[in-house]
C-alpha positions in Angstrom: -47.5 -4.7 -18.0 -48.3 -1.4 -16.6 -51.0 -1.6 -13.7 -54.0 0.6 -14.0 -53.7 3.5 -11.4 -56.4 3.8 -8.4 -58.7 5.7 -7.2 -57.5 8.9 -5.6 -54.1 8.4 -6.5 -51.8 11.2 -8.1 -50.8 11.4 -11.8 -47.3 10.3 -12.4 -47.1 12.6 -15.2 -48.5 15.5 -14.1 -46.0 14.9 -10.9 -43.7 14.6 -13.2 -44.2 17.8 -14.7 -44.8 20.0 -11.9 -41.6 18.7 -10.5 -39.6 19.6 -13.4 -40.9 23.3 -13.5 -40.0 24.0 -10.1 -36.4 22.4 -10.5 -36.3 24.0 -13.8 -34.9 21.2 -15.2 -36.2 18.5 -18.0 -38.8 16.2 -16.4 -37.4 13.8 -18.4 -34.2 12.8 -16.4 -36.7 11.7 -13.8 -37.7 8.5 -16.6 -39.9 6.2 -14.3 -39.2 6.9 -10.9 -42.4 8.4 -10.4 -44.0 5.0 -11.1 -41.7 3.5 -9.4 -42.0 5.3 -6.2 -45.9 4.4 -7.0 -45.1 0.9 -6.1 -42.7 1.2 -2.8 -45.6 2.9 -1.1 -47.4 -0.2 -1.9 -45.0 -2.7 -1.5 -42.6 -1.1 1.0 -39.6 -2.6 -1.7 -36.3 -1.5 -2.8 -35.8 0.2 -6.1 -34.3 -2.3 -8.4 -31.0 -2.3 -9.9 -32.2 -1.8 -13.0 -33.8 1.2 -12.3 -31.3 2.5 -9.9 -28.6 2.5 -13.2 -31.8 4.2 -15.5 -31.3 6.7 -12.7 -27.2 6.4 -13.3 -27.8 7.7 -17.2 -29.9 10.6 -16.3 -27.5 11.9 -14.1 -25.0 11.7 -16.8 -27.4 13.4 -19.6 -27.8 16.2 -17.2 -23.9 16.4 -16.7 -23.8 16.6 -20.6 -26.4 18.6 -20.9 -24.7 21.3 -18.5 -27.6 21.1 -15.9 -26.0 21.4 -11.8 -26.1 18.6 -9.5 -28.5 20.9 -7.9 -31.4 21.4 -9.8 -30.9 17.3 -10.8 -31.1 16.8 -7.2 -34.3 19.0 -6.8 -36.1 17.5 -9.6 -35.8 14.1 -7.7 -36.7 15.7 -4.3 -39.6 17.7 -6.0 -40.9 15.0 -7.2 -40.6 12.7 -3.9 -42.6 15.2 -1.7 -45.4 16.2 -4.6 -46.1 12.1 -4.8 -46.2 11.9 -1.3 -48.8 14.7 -0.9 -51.1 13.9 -3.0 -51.0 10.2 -2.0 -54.4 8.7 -0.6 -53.9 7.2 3.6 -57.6 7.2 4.4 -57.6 4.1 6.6 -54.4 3.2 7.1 -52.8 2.8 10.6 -49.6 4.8 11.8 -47.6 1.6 11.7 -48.5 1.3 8.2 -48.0 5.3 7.0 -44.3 5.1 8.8 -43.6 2.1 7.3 -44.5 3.9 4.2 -42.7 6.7 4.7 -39.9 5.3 5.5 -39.8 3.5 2.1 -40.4 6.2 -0.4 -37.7 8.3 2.0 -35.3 5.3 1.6 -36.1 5.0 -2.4 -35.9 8.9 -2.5 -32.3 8.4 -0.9 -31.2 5.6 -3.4 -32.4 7.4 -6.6 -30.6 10.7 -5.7 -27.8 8.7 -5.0 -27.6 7.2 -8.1 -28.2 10.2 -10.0 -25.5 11.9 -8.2 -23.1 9.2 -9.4 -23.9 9.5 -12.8 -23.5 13.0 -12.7 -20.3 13.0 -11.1 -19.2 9.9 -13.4 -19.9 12.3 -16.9 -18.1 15.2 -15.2 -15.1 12.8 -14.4 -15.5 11.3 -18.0 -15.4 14.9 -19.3 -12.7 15.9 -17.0 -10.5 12.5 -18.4 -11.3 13.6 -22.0 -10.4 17.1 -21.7 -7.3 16.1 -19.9 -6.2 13.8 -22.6 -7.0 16.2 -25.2 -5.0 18.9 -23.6 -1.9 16.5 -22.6 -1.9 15.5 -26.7 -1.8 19.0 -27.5 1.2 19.8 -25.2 2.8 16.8 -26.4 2.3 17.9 -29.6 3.3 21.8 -29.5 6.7 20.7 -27.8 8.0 18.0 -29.6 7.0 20.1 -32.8 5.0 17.1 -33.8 1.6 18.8 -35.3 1.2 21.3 -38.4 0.9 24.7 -37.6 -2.6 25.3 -38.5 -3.8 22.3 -36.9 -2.0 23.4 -33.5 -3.5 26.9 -33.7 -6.4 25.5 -34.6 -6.3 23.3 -31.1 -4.9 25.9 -28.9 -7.8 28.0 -29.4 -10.7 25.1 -29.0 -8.2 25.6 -25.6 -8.5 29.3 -24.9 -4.8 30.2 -26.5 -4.1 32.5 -29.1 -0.8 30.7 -30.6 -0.5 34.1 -32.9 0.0 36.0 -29.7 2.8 35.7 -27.5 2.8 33.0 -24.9 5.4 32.0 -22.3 6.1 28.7 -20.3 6.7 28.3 -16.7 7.6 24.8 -15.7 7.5 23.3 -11.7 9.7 20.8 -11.2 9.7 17.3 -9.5 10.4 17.1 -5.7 12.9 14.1 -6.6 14.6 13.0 -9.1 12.0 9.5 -9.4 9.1 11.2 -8.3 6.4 12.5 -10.5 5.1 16.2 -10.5 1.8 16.5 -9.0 -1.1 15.8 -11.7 -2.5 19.5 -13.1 -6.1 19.3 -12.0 -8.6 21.9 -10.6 -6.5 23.1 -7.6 -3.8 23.8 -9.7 -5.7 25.2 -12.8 -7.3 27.3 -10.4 -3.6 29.0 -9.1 -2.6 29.3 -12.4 -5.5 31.1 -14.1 -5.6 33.4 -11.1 -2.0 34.7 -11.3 -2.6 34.6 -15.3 -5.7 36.7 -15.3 -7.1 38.6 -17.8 -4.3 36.5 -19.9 -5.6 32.5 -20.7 -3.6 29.7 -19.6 -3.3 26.1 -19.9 -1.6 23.5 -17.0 -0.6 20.1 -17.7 1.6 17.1 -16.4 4.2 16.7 -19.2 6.7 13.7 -18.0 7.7 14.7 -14.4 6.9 18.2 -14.5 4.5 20.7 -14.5 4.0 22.8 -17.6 1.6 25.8 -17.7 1.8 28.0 -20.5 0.2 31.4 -20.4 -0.7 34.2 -22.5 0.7 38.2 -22.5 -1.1 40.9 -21.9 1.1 43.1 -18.9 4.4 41.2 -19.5 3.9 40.1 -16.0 1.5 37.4 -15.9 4.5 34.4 -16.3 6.3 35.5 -12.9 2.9 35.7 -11.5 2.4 32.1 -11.8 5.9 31.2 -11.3 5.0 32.8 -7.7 2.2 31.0 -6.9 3.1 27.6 -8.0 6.6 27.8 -5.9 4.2 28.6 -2.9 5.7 32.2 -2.6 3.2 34.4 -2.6 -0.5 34.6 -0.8 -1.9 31.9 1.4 -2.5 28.3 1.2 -1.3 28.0 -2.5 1.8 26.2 -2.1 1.2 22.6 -3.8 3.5 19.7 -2.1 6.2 19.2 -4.9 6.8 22.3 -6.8 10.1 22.6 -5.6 11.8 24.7 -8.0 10.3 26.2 -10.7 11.3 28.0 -14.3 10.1 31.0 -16.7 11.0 31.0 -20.2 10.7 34.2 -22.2 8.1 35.3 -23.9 8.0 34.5 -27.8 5.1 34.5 -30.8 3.5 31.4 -32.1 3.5 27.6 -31.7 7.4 27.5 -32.4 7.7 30.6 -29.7 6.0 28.3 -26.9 8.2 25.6 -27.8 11.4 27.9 -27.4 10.4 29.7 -24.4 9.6 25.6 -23.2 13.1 25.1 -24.3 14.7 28.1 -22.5 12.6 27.2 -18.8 13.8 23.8 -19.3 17.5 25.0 -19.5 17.2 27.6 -17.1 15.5 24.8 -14.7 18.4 22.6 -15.2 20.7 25.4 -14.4 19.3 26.5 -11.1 18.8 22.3 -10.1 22.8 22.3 -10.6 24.1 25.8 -8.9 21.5 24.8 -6.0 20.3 28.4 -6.5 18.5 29.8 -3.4 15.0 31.2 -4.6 13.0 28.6 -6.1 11.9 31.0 -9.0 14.7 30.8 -11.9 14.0 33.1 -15.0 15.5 32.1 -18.1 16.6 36.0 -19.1 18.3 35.8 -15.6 20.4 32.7 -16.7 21.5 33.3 -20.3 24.9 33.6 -19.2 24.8 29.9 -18.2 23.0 29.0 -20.9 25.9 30.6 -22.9 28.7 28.4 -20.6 26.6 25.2 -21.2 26.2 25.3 -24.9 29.9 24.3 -25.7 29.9 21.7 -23.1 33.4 20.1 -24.4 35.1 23.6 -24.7 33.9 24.1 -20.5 35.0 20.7 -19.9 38.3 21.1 -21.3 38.6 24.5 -19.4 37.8 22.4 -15.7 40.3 19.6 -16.5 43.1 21.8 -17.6 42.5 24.7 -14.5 40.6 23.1 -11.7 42.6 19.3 -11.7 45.5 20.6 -9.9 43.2 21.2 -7.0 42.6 17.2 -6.3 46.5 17.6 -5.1 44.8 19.4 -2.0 44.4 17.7 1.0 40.3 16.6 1.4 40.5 16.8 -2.5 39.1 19.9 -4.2 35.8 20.3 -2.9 36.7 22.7 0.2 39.4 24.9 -2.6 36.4 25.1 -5.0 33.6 26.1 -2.5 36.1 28.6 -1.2 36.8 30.3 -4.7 32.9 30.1 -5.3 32.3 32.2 -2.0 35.4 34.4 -2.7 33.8 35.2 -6.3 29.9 35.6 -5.3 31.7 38.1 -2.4 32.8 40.2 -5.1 36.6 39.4 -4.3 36.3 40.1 -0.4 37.6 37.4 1.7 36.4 38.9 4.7 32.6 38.3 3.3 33.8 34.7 1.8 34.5 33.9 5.4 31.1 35.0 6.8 29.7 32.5 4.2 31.9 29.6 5.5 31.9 30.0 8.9 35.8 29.9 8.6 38.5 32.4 9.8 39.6 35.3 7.6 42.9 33.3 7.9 41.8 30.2 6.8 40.4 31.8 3.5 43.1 33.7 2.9 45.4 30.1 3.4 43.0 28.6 1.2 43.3 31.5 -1.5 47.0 31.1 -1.5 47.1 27.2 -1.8 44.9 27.8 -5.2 47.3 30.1 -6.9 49.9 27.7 -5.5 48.1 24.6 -7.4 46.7 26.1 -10.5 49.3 29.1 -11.2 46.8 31.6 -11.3 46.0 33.9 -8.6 42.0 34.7 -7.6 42.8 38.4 -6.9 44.4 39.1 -10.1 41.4 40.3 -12.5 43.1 38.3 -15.5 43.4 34.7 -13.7 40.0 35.4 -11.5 38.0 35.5 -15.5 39.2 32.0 -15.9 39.0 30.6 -12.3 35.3 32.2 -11.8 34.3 30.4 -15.2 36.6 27.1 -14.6 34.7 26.9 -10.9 30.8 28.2 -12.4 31.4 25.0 -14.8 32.6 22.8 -12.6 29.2 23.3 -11.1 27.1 23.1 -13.7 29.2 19.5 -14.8 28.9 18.5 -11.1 32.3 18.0 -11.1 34.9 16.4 -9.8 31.9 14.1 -8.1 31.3 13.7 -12.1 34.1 12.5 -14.5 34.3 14.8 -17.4 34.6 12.9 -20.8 37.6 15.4 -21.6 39.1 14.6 -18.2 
């Protein structure tokens, strides 16, 4: 039952209401706490769970109602100080007007508090949903799962066009078990300021990193490729994002999965050649691509030219990083040697105990072709530490 108010005591409501226009906020998220801070002056208590959780729920309306923590946090502080203003202390003693105090400062504490937490609890809840909805979508798009005006439909609740033309840069895992890191503000944040003016989305997709980003100068896809390898400006380099890949740029829902498919190769690529900037473009790489899409016919060209090197003494490892140097030199063993750390000598040995193996000699243009490919594919099969099914 509510308890008549007293003499010279303030009006709940019309503390209410003066509290909520200088906040600016709805009085109502305060619900009783007025009347309740009534009571502590009295009784010096503690606010009660049950109105510390009524406290909870109006934090979360204001978070769905798109009102800041601030002006929430106002309203309740607005309100503490008007109460305590307008309270009557005619002949109380300082003892009991500290004691007082102390309460309603304690109560005032607990109630922002829990409002705070329910705030922060519907942004979280938000934050979860739109997460979900965005990792569903992604899910979706790639796996070619959803109909095409239902994804379009989606991208743009999103802030993507799907009719435009969109490109997909992927950040790889630090480790082959280990997870990318989760896309959340930080990273959102990176990515939408290398993107700009273009939209983008981020999510975690399986152990990697996908953000995929709209056109508008052709550039915006290296931008972010940049920023998430920790390349470019200053403290943007997220632990993980190791290696990272750009697909090109194609239209529509089945253009985002393609340029996905082409970053994914390219990524895959640049894991196996051990490639030295962490940035791989897929336009860059088509040439692998090319090598990689007739895996048996590459196989069969590693057995039947490279095996002859396992004759070598310490196998064919040291022969094959030899010819690899010798090829990225453009032919000059004198620059292959730099790379080793061997003598001119010793590369030249090592040149001549290939021919000597395989029959075919690195410095003739016809046998380099097929030594160059034999040795790029041998990398990309991780061979000879891999068996090769044609082997």
């Amino acid at each position: 039952m509510k308890r008549a108010r007293e003499a010279g005591e303030p009006d709940p409501a019309e503390v209410t209401r003066a509290a909520g226009r200088e906040a600016g906020v709805p009085p109502g998220l305060l619900g009783g706490y007025v009347n309740s801070l009534l009571d502590v002056t009295r009784t010096g208590r503690r606010l009660r769970a049950a109105e510390l959780a009524g406290y909870g729920l109006s934090g979360e309306r204001a978070a769905e109602d798109g009102i800041a923590l601030r002006g929430l946090v106002d309203l309740y502080l607005s309100a503490t100080w008007r109460l305590w203003r307008e309270l009557p202390f005619p002949s109380r003693s300082v003892a009991v007007l500290r004691a007082a105090g102390l309460a309603v400062l304690r109560a005032a504490d607990d109630a922002v508090a829990a409002a705070a937490e329910g705030f922060e609890r519907a942004h979280l809840s938000a934050a979860r949903r739109q997460e979900s909805e965005r990792l569903e979508f992604v899910n979706d798009l790639l796996s070619g799962s959803g109909s095409l005006p239902d994804l379009i439909a989606r991208g743009e609740s999103l802030g993507l066009t799907l009719a435009g033309r969109h490109q997909v840069v992927l950040a790889a895992e630090p480790g082959k078990d280990e997870p990318a890191p989760a896309a959340g503000p930080e990273v959102d944040r990176i990515v939408a300021r290398a993107a700009a003016p273009a939209p983008s989305l981020t999510v975690t997709w399986g152990r990697r990193l996908v953000a995929v980003t709209g056109v508008a100068d052709g550039l915006e896809a290296g931008r972010v490729a940049e920023a998430l390898a920790g390349t470019i400006g200053s403290g943007t380099r997220t632990a993980g994002m190791r290696r990272v890949a750009v697909g090109r740029a194609y239209t529509g829902p089945n253009g985002v999965r393609r340029s996905y498919n082409e970053a994914s190769a390219a990524l895959d690529v640049a894991v196996r050649l051990s490639l030295a900037h962490p940035v791989a473009n897929a336009a860059d790489l088509l040439v692998y691509q090319v090598i990689l899409r007739d895996r048996a016919a590459i196989g069969d060209l590693v057995t039947s030219v490279l095996t002859p090197l396992k004759q070598a003494r310490g196998g064919a490892g040291p022969l094959l990083a030899t010819l690899e140097a010798y090829f990225s030199s453009g032919g000059v063993a004198a620059s292959a040697a730099r790379q080793l750390h061997l003598s001119v000598r010793a590369v030249a040995y090592r040149l001549a105990r290939v021919a000597q193996l395989t029959g075919k000699d690195p410095s003739d243009p016809a046998d380099a072709l097929a030594l160059h490919v034999a040795v790029t594919g041998a990398r990309l099969l991780d061979w000879p530490a891999t068996p090769l099914e044609s082997a």
